[in-house]
C-alpha positions as CSV (number, residue, x, y, z in Angstrom):
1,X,0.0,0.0,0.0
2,X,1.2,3.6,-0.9
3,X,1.2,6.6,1.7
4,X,-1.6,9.2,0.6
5,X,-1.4,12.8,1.2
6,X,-3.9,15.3,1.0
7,X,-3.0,18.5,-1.7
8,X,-5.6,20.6,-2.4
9,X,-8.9,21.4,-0.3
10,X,-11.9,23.3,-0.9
11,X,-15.1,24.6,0.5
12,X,-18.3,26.3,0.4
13,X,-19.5,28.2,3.4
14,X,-22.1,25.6,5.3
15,X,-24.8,27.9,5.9
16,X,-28.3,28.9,4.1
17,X,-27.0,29.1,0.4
18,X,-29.9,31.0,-1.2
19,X,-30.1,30.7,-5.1
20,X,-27.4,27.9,-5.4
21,X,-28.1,25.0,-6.6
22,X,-26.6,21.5,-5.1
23,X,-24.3,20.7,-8.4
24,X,-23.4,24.3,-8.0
25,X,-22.2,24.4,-4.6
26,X,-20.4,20.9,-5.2
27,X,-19.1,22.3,-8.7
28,X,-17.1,25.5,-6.3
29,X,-16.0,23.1,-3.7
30,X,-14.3,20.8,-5.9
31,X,-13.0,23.5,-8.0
32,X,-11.3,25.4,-5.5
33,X,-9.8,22.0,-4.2
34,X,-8.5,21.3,-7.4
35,X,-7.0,24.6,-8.0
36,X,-5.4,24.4,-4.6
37,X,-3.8,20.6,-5.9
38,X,-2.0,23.1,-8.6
39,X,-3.6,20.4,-10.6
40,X,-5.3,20.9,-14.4
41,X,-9.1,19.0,-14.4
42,X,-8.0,16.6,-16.6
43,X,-5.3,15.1,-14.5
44,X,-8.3,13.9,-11.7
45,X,-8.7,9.8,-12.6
46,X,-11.5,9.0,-10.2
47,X,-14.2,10.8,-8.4
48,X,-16.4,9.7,-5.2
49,X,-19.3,11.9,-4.3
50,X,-20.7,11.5,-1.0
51,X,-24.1,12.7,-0.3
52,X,-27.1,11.5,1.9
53,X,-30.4,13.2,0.6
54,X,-30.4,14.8,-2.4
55,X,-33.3,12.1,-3.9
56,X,-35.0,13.0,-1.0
57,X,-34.8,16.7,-0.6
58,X,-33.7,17.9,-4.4
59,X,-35.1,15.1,-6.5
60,X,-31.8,14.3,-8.0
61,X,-29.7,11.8,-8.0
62,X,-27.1,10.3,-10.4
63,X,-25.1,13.3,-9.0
64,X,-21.5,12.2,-9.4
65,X,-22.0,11.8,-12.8
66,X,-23.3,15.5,-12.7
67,X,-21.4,17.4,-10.7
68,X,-18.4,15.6,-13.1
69,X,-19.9,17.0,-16.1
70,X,-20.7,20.4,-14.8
71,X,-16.5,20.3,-13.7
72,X,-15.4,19.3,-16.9
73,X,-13.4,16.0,-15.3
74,X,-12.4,13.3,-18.3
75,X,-15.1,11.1,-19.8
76,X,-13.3,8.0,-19.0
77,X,-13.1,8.2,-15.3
78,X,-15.5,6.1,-12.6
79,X,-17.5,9.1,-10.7
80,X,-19.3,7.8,-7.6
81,X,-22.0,8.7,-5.6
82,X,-21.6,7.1,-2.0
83,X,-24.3,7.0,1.0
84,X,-23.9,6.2,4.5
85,X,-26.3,9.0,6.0
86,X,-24.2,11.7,7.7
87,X,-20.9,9.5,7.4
88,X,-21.6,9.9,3.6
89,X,-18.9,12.5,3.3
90,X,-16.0,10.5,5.3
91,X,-16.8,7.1,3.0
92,X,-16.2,9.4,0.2
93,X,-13.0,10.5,1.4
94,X,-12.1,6.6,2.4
95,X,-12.9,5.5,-1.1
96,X,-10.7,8.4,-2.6
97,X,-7.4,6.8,-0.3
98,X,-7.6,3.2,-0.8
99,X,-7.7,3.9,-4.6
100,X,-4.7,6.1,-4.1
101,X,-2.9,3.7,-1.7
102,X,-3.5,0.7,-3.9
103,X,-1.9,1.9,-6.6
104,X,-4.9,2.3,-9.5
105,X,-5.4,5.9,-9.3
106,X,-2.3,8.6,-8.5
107,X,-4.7,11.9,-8.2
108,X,-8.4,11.4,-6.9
109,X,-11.0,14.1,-6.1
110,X,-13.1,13.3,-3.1
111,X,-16.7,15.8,-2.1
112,X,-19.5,15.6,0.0
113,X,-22.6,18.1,-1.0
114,X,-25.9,18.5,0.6
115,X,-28.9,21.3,0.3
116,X,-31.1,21.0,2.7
117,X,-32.4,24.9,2.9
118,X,-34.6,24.6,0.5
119,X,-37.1,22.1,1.6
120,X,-39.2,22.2,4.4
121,X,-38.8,21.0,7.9
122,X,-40.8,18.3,8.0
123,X,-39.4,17.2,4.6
124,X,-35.8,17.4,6.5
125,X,-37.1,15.1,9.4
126,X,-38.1,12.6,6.9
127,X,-35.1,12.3,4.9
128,X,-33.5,12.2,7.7
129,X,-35.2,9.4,9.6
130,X,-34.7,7.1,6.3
131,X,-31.1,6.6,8.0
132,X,-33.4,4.6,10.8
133,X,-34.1,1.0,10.5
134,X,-37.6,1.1,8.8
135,X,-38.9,-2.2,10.0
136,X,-37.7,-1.7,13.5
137,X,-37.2,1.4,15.2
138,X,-38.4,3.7,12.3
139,X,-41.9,2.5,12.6
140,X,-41.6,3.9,16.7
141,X,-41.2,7.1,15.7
142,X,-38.1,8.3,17.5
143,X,-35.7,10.7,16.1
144,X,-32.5,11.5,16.1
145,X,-33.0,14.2,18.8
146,X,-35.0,11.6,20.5
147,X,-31.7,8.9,20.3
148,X,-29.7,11.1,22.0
149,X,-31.9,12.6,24.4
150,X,-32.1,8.6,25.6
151,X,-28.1,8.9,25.6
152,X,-27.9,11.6,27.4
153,X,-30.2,10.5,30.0
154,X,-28.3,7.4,30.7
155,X,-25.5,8.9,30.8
156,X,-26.3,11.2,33.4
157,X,-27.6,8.2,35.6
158,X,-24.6,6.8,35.1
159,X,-21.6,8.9,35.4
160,X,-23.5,12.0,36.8
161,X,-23.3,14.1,33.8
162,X,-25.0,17.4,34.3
163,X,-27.5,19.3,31.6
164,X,-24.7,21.8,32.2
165,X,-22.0,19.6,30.9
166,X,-24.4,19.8,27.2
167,X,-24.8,23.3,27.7
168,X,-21.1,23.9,27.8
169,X,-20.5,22.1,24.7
170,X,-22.8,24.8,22.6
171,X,-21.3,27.4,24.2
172,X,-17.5,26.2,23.6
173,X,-18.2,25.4,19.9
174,X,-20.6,29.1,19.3
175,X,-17.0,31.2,20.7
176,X,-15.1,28.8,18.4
177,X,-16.9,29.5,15.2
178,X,-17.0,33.7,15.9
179,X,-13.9,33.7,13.7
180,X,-14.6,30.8,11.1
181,X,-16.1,32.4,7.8
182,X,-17.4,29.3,7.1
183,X,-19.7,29.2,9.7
184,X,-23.4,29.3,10.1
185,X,-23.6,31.0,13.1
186,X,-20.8,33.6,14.2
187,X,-21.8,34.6,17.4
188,X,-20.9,33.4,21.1
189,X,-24.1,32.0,23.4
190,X,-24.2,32.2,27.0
191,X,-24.6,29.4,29.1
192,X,-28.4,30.8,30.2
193,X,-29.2,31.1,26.7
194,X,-28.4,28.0,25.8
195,X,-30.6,26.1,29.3
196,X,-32.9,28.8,28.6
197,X,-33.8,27.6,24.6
198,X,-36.7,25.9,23.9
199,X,-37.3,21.9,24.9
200,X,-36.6,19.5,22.0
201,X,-36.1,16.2,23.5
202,X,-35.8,16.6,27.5
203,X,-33.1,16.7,27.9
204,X,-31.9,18.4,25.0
205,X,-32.1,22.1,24.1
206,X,-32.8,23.5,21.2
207,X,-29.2,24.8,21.4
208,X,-28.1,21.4,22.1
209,X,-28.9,20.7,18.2
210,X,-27.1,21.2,15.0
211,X,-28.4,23.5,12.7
212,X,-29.8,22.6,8.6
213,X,-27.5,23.7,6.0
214,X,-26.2,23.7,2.9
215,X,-22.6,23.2,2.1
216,X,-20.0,21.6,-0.4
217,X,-16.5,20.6,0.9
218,X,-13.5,18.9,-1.1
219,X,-10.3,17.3,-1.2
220,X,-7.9,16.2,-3.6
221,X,-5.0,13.0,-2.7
222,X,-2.0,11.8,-4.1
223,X,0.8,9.3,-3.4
224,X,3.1,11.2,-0.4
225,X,5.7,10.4,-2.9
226,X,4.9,13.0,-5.5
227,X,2.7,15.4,-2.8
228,X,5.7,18.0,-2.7
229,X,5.7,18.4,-6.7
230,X,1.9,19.9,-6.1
231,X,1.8,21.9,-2.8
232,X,4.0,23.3,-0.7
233,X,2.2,21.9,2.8
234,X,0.8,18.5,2.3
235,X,-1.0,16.5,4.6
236,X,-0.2,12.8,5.6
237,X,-3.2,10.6,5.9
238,X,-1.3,8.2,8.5
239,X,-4.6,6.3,9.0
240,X,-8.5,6.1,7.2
241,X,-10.9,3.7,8.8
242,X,-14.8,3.2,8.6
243,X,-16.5,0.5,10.8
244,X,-20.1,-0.7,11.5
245,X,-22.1,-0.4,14.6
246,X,-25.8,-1.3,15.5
247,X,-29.0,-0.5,13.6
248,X,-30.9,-0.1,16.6
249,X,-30.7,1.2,20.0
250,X,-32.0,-2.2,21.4
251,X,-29.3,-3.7,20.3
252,X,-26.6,-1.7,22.0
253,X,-25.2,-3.3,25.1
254,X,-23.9,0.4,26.3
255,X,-26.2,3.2,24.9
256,X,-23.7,5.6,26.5
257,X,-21.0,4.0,23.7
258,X,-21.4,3.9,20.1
259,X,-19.3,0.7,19.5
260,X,-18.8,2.2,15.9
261,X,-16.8,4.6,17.4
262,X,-14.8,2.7,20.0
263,X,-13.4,0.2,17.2
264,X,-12.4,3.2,14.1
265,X,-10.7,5.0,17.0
266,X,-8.8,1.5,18.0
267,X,-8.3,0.7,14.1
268,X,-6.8,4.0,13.3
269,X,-4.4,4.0,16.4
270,X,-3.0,1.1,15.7
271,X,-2.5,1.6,11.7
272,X,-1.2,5.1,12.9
273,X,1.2,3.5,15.4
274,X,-0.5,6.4,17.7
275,X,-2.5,6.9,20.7
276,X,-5.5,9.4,21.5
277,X,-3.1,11.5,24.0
278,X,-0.5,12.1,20.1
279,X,-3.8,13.8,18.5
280,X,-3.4,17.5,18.4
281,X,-6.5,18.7,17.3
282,X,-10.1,16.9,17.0
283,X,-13.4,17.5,15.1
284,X,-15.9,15.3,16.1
285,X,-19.4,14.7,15.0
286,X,-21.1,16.9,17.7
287,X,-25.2,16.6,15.7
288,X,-26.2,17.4,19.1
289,X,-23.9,18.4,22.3
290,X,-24.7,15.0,23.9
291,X,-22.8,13.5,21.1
292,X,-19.2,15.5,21.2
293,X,-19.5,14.1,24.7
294,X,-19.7,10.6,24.4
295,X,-17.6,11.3,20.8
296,X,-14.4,12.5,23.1
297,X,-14.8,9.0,25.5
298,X,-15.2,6.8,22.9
299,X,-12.4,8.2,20.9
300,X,-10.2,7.6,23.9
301,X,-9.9,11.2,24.4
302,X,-11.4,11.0,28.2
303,X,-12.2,8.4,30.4
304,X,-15.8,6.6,30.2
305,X,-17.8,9.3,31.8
306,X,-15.6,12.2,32.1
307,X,-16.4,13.5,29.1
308,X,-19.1,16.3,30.5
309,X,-16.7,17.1,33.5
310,X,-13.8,17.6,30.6
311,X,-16.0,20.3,29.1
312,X,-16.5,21.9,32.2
313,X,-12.9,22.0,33.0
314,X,-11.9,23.3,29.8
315,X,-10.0,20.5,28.9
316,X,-11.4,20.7,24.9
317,X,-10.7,24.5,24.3
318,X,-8.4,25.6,21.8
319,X,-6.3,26.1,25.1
320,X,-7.0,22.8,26.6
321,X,-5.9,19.4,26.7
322,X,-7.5,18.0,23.5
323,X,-9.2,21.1,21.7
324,X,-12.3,19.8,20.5
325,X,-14.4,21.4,17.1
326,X,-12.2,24.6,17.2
327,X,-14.1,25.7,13.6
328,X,-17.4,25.4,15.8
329,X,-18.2,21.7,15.2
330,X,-21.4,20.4,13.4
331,X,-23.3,22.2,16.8
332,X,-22.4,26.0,15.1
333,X,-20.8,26.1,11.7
334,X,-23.9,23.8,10.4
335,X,-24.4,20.0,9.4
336,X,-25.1,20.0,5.6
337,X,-25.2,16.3,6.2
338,X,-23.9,14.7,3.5
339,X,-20.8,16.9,3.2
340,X,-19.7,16.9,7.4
341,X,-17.0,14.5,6.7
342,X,-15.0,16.4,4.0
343,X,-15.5,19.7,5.6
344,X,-14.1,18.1,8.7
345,X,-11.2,17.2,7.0
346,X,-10.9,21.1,5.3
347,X,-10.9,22.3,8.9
348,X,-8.1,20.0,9.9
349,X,-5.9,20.9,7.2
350,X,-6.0,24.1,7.8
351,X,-4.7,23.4,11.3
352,X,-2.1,21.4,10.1
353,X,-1.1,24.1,7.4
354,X,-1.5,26.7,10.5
355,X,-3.7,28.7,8.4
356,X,-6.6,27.9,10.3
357,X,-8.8,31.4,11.9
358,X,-9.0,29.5,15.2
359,X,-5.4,27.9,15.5
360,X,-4.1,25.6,17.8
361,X,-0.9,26.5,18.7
362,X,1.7,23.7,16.8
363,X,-0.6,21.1,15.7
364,X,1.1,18.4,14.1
365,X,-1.5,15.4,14.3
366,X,-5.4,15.7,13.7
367,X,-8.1,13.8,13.8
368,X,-11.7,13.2,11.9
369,X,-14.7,11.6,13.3
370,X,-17.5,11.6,11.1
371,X,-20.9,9.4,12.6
372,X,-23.9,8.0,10.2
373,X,-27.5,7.9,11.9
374,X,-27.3,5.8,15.3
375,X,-23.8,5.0,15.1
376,X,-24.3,2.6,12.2
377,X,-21.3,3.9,10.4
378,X,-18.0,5.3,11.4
379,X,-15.2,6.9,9.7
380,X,-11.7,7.9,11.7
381,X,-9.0,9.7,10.3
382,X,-5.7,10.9,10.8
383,X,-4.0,13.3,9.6
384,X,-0.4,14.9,9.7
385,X,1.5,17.9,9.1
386,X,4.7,16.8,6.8
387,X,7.7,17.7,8.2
């Protein structure tokens, strides 16, 4: 297997992206990422799409194929879409490596796109809820809110986690994304705001929740071998893993650990020949605050039920022990759900380039954690700065 660096990145801002279509917003993304590479279009021999909704929300699909044409990429190329709900994004990026690491491909494009402004609530919830398990625990009617609402309750009867602890998390991840321009929101909450928002799904907040968005984000990889000839500050991928957890939340020995989790983490430490205390900087798949909590355990990053009293400590500032979601996490720069994972990874590059608006001080090592509906899918990776 070869080593696979990252080359060129690029992004749309994840917000409500009025009068923009979804190929266009994908069409920007990879464009910028590909003029970042210092790469011509027609160079790109393979391109992996991942999106979650679009069918659902857009009434379009066959989008790889699109969003190729509308780039311009070479007729004789494979262009995929791929779907793992709000992992989508991180399988995408997966795909884009292995082909790059085996050998078949030397410079692969990678995206993830969603719109999800455009349709209605209700027409959110249900695309959303298709990630359930329709003959089980879809027919209940829980929801996503609802799943981690039941988290966070056991959790707290457990380990002694406070609504606090939650709260903290929304109000860490609003001051980080004040200075990220690609945030949706840009502007720090208090702690009473966030208790004092309206009841979702006791005992989450409506703070507590990631907002709807739209959003594009890209990446382009090469063998580390040649990655010099292109940019000037590649990025190692020293690990890229995706697992499986359970479909349903009966199933789960442990609702307070998503199993999916627990085993990428494990999977990419040991390919990585690292530990959770090397990682420099973190973004996690925080859909709700309940969920960057139990993220930060499961990842290793805490001890099993310290994850709370890490937040309230300020263990996962940008200052802290393991700065958590420094660009403002899924919680306040938005969750355009099939393009979290690759937008992830943009944020962590920047780190590792030290270009990033909300720098942590000498980050060498990052990681990505993107999660698909109730922990059914998993993708860890991580990522260093060459030296």
């Amino acid at each position: 297997m070869k080593e696979v660096s990252i080359i060129g990145i690029g992004t749309t801002p994840f917000n409500i992206l009025e009068g923009k279509s979804l190929k266009e917003i994908a069409t920007q993304a990879c464009l910028d990422a590909i003029q970042d590479a210092g790469l011509e279009k027609e160079s790109i021999e393979a391109f992996y799409l991942g999106n979650f909704i679009s069918g659902i929300l857009t009434g379009q699909e066959t989008i790889a194929p699109l969003v190729a044409n509308s780039l311009g990429l070479p007729k004789d190329i494979p262009c995929t879409k791929v779907e793992g709900a709000c992992c989508s994004g991180g399988i995408a990026f997966r795909h884009g490596y292995l082909l790059v690491a085996a050998g078949l491909a030397k410079f692969v494009l990678v995206a993830g796109v969603e719109k999800m402004s455009s349709s209605t609530t209700e027409k959110n919830t249900e695309g959303l809820a298709s990630a359930f398990d329709q003959e089980a625990e879809g027919r209940t009617g829980l929801t996503f809110p609802g799943f981690f609402a039941l988290i966070a309750r056991r959790h707290m009867h457990q380990y002694g986690t406070k609504i606090e602890h939650l709260a903290g998390v929304s109000v860490k991840n609003h001051s980080n994304s004040v200075m990220n321009p690609r945030a949706r929101f840009r502007k720090k909450v208090s702690m009473e705001e966030v208790l004092a928002s309206r009841l979702i799904a006791s005992p989450i907040k409506l703070y507590d929740c990631c907002p709807i968005s739209d959003g594009a984000a890209a990446a382009v990889l090469c063998p580390a071998e040649i990655a010099h000839q292109f940019h000037k500050k590649p990025i190692d991928i020293l690990a890229s893993v995706q697992t499986t957890g359970y479909s349903t939340s009966y199933d789960m020995d442990d609702p307070t650990t998503l199993i999916a989790t627990v085993l990428a983490a494990q999977k990419a430490y040991t390919i990585s020949h690292l530990s959770a205390q090397n990682i420099d900087v973190a973004e996690l798949h925080d859909c709700f605050t309940m969920a960057e909590i139990v993220d930060s355990e499961d990842l290793g990053f805490f001890p099993k039920g310290k994850g709370g009293f890490a937040v309230e400590e300020g263990l996962t500032t940008v200052g802290g022990k393991i700065p958590i979601n420094p660009s403002g996490g899924l919680i306040s720069k938005g969750h355009p759900v099939g393009a979290t994972g690759l937008g992830q990874v943009f944020e962590i590059v920047k780190q590792l380039r030290g270009e990033h608006e909300n720098q942590v001080k000498n980050a060498e090592i990052g990681l990505t954690h993107n999660l698909g509906a109730t922990g059914q899918v998993c993708t860890v990776n991580i990522l260093k700065r060459r030296d």
